[in-house]
N, C-alpha and C positions, 0 to 999 in steps of 0.2 A: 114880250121883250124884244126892242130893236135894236138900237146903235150901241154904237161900239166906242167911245172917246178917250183917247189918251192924252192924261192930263201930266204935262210936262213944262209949263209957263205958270207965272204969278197969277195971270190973267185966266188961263183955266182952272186955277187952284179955287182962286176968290169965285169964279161960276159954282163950280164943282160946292162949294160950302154953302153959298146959297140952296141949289140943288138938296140936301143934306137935310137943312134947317127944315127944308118944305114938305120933306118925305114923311110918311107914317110908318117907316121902319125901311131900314138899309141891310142889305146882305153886306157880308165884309170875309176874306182871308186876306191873309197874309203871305208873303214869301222872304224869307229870310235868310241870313248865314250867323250864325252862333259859334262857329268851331274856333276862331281865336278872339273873343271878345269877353268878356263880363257879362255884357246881354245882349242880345241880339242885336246882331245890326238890320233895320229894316230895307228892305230892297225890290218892293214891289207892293202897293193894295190897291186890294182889287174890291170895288162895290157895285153892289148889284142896287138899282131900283124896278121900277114894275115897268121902265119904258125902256129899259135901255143897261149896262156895263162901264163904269168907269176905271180904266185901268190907271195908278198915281205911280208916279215917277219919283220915291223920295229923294233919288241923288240928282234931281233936276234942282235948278232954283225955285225958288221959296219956302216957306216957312210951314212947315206942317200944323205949328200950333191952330191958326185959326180952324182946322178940318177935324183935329183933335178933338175943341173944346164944342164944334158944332155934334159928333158923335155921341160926346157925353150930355145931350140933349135926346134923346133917341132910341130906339131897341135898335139892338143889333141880332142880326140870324145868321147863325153859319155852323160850321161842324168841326165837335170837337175844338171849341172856341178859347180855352183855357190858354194857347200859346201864344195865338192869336193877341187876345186882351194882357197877358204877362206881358208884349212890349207896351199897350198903352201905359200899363201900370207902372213900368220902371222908368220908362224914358220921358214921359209927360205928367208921370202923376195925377192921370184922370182917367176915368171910367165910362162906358154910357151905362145911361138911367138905368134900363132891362138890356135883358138876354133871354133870346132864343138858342138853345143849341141842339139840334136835330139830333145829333148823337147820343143826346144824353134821352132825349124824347122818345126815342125808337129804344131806349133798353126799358122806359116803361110799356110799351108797346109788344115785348116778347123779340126783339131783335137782337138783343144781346149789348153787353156792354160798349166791347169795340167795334162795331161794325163800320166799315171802310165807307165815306162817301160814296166810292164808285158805285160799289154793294148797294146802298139805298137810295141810289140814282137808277140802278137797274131793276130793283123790286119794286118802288111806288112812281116812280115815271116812266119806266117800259123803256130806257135808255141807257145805250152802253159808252161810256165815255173813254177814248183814248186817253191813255196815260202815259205819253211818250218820254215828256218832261219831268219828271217827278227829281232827276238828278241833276235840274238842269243849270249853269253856272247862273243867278240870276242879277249878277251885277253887272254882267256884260251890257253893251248898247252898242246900237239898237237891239229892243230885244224885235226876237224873229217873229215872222207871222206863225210860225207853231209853237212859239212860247206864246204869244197873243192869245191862240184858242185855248190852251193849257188852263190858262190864267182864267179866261171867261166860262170854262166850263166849271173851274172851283165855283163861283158863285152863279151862275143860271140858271140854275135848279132851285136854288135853294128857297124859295117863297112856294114853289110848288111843297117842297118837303114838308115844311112847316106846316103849310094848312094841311095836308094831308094826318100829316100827325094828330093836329091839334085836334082833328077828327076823331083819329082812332083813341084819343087820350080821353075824350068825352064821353065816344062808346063805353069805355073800360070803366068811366067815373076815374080817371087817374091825372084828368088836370092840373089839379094843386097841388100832387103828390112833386109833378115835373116841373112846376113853378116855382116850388120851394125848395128842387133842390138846385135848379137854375140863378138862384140869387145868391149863390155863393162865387157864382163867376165875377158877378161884378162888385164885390166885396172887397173893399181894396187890400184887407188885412190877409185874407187867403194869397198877395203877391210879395208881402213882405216878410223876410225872414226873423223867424223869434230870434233876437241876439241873447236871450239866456241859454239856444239848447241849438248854438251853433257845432255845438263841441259833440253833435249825435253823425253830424255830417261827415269827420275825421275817421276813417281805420284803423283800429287800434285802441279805441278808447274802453274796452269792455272790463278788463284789467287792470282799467287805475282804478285810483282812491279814488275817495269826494276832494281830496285837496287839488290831486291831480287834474281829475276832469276839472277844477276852477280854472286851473292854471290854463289848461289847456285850450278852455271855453275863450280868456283873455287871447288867445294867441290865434285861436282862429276867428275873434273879429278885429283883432288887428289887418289881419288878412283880408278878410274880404273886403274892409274899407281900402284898404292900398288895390287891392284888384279893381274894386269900384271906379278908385279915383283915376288908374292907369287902362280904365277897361280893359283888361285882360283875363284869361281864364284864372279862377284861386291857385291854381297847380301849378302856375308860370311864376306865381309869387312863392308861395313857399307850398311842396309837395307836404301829403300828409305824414309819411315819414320824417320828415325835417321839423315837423310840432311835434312829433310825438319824443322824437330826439332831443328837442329843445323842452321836454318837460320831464325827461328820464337825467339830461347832463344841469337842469338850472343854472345857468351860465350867468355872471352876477357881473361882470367885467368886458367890457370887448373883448381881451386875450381870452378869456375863457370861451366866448363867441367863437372866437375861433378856432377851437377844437372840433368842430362841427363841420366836418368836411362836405356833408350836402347840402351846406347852405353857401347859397351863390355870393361869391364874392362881390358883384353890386348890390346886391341884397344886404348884405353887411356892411357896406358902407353906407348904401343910403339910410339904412330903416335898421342899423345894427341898436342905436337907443331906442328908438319905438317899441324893439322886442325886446331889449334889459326890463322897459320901464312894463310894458305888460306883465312880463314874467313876474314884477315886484306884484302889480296889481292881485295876478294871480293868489302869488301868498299872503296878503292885505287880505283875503276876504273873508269875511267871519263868516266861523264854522256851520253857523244856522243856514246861513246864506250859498251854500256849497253846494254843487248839482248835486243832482239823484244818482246813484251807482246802479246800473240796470238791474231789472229782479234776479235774485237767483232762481234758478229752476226750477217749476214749479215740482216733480217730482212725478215719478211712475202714478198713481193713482189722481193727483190734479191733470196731467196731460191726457189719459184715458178720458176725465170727465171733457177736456176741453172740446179732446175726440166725438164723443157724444153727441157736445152742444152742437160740434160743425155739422153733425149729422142732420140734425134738428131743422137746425139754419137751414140746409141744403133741402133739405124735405119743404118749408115753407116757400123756400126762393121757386123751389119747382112746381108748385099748387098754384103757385099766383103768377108762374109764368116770367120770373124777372133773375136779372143775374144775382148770383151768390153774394157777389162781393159790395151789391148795390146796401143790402141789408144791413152785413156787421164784418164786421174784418177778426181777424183771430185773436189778434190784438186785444180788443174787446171780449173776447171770450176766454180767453188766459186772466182778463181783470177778474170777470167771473168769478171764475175758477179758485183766484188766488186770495180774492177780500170777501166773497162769499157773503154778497148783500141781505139782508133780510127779510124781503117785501117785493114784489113786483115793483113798487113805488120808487124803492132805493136801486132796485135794477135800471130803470129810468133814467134817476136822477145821476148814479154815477157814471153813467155811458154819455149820458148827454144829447139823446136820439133828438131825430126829426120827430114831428107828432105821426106820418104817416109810417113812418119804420117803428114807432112805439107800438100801433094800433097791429102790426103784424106781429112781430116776435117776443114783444114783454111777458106778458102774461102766459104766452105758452112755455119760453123760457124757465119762468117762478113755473109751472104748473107740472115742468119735467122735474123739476129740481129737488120740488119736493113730493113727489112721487106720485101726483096725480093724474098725470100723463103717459103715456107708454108709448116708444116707439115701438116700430114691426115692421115688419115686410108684406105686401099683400099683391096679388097679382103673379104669383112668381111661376104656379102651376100653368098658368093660361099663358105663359109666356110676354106678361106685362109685368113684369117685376117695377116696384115702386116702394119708397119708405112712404110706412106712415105714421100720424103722429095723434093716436086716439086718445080721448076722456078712459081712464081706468074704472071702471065699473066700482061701485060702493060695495066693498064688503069682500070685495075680490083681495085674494094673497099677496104679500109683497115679494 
């Protein structure tokens, strides 16, 4: 990797997407500012190819579209890629083709979930990268010659990274397992929010009804369309206290709107109907159609088993060398616990697993459950203490 180009004219744009189209895969991050926006504002990408760094100027002139729609022709690689592609997702509505994300590659590889760029710059390249920038204002111009290395050191590794990986992923036999969990990045429904189960995102919503949580569901996508439309954060439009107010008082009248002291008085005049007529929506919604009221507790003895299952989980994740929470979230093991599936089959099918997360914890899962398995501890004299998770021997006591 040589040159270094900053692309900040029409004219270097339209090079720059040629470049793009001709490439067999592009590094890419991002720099951004989100703290008063809706979504991110972009204010810096950075692409790497195999000859050279393009740094983009989105607040220069022109048009990002055509750079955009050449990406989504493309693999992109880069690290911890999720936030990165969230702005292609919202602001352009396109995706590239694949993703590489090293971060997620290196937790199949025994390096843990979040391991830092810098971290697996200095383990598989023997390279310690200055991190001087990481707070650094990035809307300013010019940006500095040490916001410039900043930028290029986020992607000039990263083709080294990836082949290095894709190595160790082959050694492991865990290719596909990282490729298939890799295809969920560029999924475009993994960036868009469910609008039936916006009303999970609210504080406070644990304690309503089912009518309530409707009502409530209508008033927090009122909200974020008005956030949308005024890019700004949900919380500049109406905090969560002010929905959850507005579905405790049912205000049926603007005067009655107006008993609501924390609701901003241009808020009330602009968008005082939008939130009458939601609120109606709210109570319009038949009763089938009414969200879910979160479970009650599963109870002293389902929480012990869920205990158990983590154990199990934990014991598996550490055999095969991969993080905990790669496998099953608790979540999933409080479903367990609470519906109490039938079959390995139906453990499956209601979780919803990868094929490669099936072939690990299904069957040992059924196999504790119903009592053919046993954990233990082994090691613990010799000063290797370890759970384990043995076949229970035929004929042996329960």
């Amino acid at each position: 990797m040589t040159g270094v180009d900053l692309v900040d004219t029409p004219a270097a744009l339209t090079a720059l997407v040629a470049r793009v189209k001709a490439a067999r895969r592009v590094g890419i991050d991002t720099e951004f500012h989100n703290e008063r926006s809706y979504t991110a504002q972009l204010m810096v990408v950075q692409l790497a190819f195999d000859d050279g760094v393009a740094i983009v100027d989105p607040l220069a002139p022109g048009d990002l579209g055509p750079l955009i729609d050449a990406l989504a022709q493309t693999e992109v690689v880069g690290h911890a890629l999720s936030s990165d592609l969230r702005i292609l997702a919202e602001d352009y509505g396109l995706l590239p083709r694949s993703a590489f994300d090293t971060q997620v590659a290196a937790a199949f590889c025994g390096y843990g979930l979040t391991i830092s760029l810098l971290d697996l710059v200095r383990e598989l390249a023997g390279v310690t990268l200055r991190k001087s920038q990481t707070v650094s204002d990035w809307s300013t111009r010019p940006l500095t010659p040490k916001q410039i290395d900043y930028l290029v050191d986020d992607v000039r590794y990263l083709f080294t990274l990836a082949d290095r990986l894709e190595t160790l992923l082959d050694e492991r036999g865990r290719a596909a397992w990282a490729r298939e969990e890799m295809r969920s990045l560029v999924d475009m429904r993994a960036y868009r929010p469910d609008g039936r189960r916006l009303y999970l995102r609210v504080s406070g919503n644990a304690r309503m009804t089912r009518r309530e949580l409707g009502i409530l569901n209508e008033l927090a996508v009122l909200r974020d369309r008005l956030a949308r439309e005024r890019n700004i954060p949900v919380k500049y439009v109406m905090p969560d206290d002010v929905l959850t107010g507005l579905v405790g008082l049912r205000p049926k009248t603007a005067d009655e709107l107006g008993q609501l002291r924390r609701l901003d008085n241009g808020i009330k005049k602009h968008y005082g109907a939008l939130i009458l007529d939601a609120l109606k929506r709210g109570e319009a919604i038949p009763e089938d159609d009414l969200p879910q009221r979160a479970p009650r507790p599963l109870g002293a003895q389902r929480e012990a088993l869920v205990s158990t299952l983590a154990v199990l989980v934990n014991a598996v994740a550490a055999q095969n060398d991969l993080p905990t929470t790669l496998l099953l979230s608790r979540s999933a093991l409080e479903r367990i616990a609470r519906d109490t599936p039938g079959s390995a089959e139906e453990i499956a099918a209601a979780l919803d697993l990868a094929p490669w997360r099936r072939g690990l914890v299904v069957e040992t899962l059924w196999e504790l459950l119903v009592g053919e398995r046993v954990l233990g501890v082994a090691g613990y004299l010799e000063g290797n203490p370890h759970a384990t998770f043995v076949q229970k021997k035929r004929g042996a006591p329960d």
